[in-house]
C-alpha positions as CSV (number, residue, x, y, z in Angstrom):
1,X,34.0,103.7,7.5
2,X,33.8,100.0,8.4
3,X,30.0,99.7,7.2
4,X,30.8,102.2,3.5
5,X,33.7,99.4,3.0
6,X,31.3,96.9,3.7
7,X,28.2,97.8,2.0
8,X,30.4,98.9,-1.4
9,X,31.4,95.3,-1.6
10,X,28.4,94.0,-1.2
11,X,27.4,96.4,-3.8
12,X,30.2,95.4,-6.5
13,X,30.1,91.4,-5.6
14,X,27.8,91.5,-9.0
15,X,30.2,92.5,-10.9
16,X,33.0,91.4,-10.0
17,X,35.9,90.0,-12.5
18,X,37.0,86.3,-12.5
19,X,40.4,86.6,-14.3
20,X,43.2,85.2,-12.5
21,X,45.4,87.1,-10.7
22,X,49.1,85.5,-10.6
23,X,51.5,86.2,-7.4
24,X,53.4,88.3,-9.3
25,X,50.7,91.0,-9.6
26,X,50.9,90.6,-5.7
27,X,54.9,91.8,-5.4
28,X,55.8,94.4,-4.1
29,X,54.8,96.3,-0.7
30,X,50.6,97.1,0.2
31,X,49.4,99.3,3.4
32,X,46.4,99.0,5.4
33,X,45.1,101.0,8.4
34,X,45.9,99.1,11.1
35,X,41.6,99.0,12.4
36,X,41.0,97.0,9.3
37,X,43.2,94.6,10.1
38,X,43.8,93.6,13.4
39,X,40.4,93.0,14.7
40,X,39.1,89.6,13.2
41,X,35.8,90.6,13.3
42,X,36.3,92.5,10.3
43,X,35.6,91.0,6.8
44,X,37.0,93.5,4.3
45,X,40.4,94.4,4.0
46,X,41.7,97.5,1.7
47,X,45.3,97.7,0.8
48,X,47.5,100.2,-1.1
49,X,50.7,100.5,-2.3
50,X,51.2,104.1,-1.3
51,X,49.9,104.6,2.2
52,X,47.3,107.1,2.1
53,X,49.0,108.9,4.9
54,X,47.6,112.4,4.6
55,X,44.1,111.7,3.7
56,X,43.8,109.4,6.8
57,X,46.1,111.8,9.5
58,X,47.2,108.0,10.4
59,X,50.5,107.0,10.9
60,X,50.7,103.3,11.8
61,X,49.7,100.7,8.9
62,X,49.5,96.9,8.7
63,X,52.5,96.3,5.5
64,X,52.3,93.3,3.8
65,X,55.4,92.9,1.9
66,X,55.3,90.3,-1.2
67,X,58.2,88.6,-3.1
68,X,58.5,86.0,-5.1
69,X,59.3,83.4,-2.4
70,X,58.6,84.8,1.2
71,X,56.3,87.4,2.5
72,X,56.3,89.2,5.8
73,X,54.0,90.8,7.7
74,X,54.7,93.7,9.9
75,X,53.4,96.6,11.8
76,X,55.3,99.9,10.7
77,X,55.0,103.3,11.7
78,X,55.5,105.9,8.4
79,X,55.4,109.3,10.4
80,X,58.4,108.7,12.8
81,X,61.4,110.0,12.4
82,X,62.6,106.7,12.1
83,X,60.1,103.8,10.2
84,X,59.4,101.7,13.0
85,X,58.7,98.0,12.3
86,X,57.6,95.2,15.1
87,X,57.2,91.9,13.4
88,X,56.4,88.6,15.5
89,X,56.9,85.9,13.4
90,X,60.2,84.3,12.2
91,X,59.0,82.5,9.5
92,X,55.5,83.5,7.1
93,X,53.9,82.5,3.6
94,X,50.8,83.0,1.2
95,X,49.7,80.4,-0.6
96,X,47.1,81.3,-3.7
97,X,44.7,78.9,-5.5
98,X,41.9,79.2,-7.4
99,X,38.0,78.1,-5.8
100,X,34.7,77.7,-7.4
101,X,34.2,81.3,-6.2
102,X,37.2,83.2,-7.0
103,X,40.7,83.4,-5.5
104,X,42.2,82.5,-1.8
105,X,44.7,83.8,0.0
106,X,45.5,81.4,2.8
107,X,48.0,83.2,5.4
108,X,50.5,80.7,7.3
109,X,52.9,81.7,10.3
110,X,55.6,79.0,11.5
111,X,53.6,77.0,9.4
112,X,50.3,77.4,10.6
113,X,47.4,78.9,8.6
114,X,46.1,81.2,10.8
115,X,44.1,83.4,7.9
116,X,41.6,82.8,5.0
117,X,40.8,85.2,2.4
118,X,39.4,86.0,-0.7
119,X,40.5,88.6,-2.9
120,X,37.9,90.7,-4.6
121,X,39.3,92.7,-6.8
122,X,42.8,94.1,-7.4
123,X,43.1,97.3,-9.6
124,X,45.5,99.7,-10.9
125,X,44.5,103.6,-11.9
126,X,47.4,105.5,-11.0
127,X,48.0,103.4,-7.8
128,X,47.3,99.9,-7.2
129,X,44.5,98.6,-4.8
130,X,43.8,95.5,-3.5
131,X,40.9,94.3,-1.9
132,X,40.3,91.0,0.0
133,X,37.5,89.6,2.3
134,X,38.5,87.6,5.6
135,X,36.7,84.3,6.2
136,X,34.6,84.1,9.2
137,X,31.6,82.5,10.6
138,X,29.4,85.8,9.8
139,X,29.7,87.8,13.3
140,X,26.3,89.1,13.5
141,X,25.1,87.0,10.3
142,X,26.0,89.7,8.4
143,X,24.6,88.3,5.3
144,X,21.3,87.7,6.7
145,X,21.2,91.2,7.8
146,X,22.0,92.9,4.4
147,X,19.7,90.5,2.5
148,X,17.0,92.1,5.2
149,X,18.3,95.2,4.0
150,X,17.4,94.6,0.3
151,X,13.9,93.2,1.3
152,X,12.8,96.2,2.8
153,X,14.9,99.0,1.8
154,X,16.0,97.7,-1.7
155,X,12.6,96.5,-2.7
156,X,10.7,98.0,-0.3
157,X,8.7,95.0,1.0
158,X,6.2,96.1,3.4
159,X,4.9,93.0,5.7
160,X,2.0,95.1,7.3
161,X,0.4,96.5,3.9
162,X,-3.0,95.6,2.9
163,X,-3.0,92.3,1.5
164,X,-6.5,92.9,-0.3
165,X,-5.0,95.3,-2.6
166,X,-1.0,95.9,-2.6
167,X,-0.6,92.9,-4.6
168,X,-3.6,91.4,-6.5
169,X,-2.7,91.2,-10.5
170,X,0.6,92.9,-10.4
171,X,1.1,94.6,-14.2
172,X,4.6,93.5,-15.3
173,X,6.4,96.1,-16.6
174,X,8.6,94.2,-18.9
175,X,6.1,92.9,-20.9
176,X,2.5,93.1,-22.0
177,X,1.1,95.7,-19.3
178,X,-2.1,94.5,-20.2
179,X,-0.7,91.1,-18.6
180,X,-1.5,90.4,-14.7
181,X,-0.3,87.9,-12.1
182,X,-3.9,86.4,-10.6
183,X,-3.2,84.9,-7.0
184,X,-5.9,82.1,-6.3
185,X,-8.3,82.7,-3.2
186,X,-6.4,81.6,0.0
187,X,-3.3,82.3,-1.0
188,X,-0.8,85.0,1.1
189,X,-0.9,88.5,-1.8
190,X,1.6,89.8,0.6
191,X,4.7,87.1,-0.2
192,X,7.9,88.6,0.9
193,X,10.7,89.0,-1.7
194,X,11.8,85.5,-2.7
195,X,15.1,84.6,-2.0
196,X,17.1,82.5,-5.0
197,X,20.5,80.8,-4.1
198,X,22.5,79.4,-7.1
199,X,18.9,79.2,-8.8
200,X,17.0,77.2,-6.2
201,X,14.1,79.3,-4.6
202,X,14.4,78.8,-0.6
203,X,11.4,78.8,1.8
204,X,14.0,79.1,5.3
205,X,15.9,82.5,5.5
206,X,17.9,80.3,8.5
207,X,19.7,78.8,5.7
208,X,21.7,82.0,4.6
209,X,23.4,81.8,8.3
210,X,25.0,79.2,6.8
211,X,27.0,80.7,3.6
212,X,29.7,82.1,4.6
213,X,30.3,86.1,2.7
214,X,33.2,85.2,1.2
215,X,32.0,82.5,-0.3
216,X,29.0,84.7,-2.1
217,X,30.7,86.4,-5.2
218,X,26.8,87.6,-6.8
219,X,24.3,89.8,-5.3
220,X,21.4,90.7,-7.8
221,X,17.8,91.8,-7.3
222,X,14.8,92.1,-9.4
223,X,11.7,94.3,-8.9
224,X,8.2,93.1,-9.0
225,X,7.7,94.6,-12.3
226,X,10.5,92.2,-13.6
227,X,10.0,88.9,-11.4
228,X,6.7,88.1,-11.5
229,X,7.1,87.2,-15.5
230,X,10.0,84.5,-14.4
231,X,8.5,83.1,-10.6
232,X,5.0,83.7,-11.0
233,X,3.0,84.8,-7.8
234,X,5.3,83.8,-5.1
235,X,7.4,86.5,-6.3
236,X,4.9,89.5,-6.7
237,X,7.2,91.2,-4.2
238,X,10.3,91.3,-6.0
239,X,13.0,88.7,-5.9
240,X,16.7,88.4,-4.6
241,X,19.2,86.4,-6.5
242,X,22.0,84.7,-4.8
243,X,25.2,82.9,-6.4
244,X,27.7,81.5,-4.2
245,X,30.0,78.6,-4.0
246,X,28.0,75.3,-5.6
247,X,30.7,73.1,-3.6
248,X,29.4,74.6,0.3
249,X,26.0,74.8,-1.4
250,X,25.4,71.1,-1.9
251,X,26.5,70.7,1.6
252,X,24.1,72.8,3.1
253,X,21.6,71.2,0.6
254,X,22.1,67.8,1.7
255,X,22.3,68.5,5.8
256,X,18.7,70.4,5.4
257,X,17.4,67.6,3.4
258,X,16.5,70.0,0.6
């Protein structure tokens, strides 16, 4: 369940809205399974505001419970006789601000942040859903995994082909068929995918370790058909389009000296 939740965000982060969400569309009382929540490693986070409690056969839930000026996070217990609810903390807020990225939740108890999210996407079609992505330092470099996954699953890069005649004068589709891509003698015809972040073509794949997955709010690919018209050669294998936050992208820009 952990990697469907995972893999449809990765699949909607392309079209995902920027309209602001206020705290007041936040009031009120939302429900998560309580393996969502309470193990950090975790990035994706699916509330409701009606516990799903027969679909699931689960009976504990993480409740977060909204107002206008507190909020309170508990552990409750739907299915007892008697609604069970251990909370730890005497004192807890939410503070929500806007980022070059989208929305944050930042999480504070006795005054401490000790969580960082972003919400995704909050909806309402007969219920409401909310949907938010912890901060972490990419256990697993989960990002660098999936973009591995759209490299030779998506676009179905194969490193081992024949490089004498998978790739020389690639017809692109989108335009004049007639039209080919010529590679000069020398030169690798089996390229893998190129990777574009924020519209800068990178030549290190360590560099994605380094953005974190909430921070990456657009996930797009084009097919060799299509990319070879806009990157020429080095993308005869299709290319991957990142956007993510320009702010951490500088950063990383100007420690790698790129």
């Amino acid at each position: 369940m952990k990697k469907n939740i995972f893999t449809l965000c990765f699949l909607l982060l392309s079209i995902i809205s920027f309209s602001q969400i206020r705290k007041k569309d936040l009031i009120g009382e939302w429900y998560s399974e309580n393996e969502l929540t309470d193990n950090k490693i975790n990035d994706t986070i699916v509330f409701n505001q009606i516990p799903k409690i027969i679909d699931n056969k689960k009976c504990e839930f993480i409740k977060w419970k909204i107002e206008n000026k507190t909020f309170k996070l508990s552990k409750v217990n739907l299915c007892s006789a008697k609604e069970k609810v251990a909370t730890h903390y005497t004192k807890e807020k939410i503070k929500i601000y806007k980022t070059d990225f989208g929305q944050i939740i930042e999480y504070y108890q006795d005054k401490k942040q000790t969580d960082k999210f972003r919400i995704f996407r909050i909806q309402n079609n007969g219920f409401k859903e909310l949907i938010i992505i912890r901060f972490d330092k990419l256990t697993d470099q989960k990002l660098y995994k999936y973009v591995d996954s759209l490299i030779f699953k998506v676009l179905k890069y194969k490193p081992d082909s024949d490089e004498n005649s998978t790739n020389y004068g690639v017809k692109i589709a989108d335009g004049n068929p007639n039209v080919k891509i010529r590679i000069r003698d020398g030169e690798n015809r089996n390229l893998e995918p190129l990777i574009v972040v924020n519209g800068y073509p990178i030549k290190n794949k360590e560099i994605l370790k380094k953005i974190l997955l909430a921070e990456t709010y657009g996930i797009t690919y084009l097919t060799k058909e299509k990319s070879a018209s806009l990157y020429g050669y080095k993308a005869v294998n299709g290319v991957i389009i990142l956007q993510t936050s320009e702010k951490k992208f500088k950063t990383i820009r100007k420690k790698y000296g790129w």
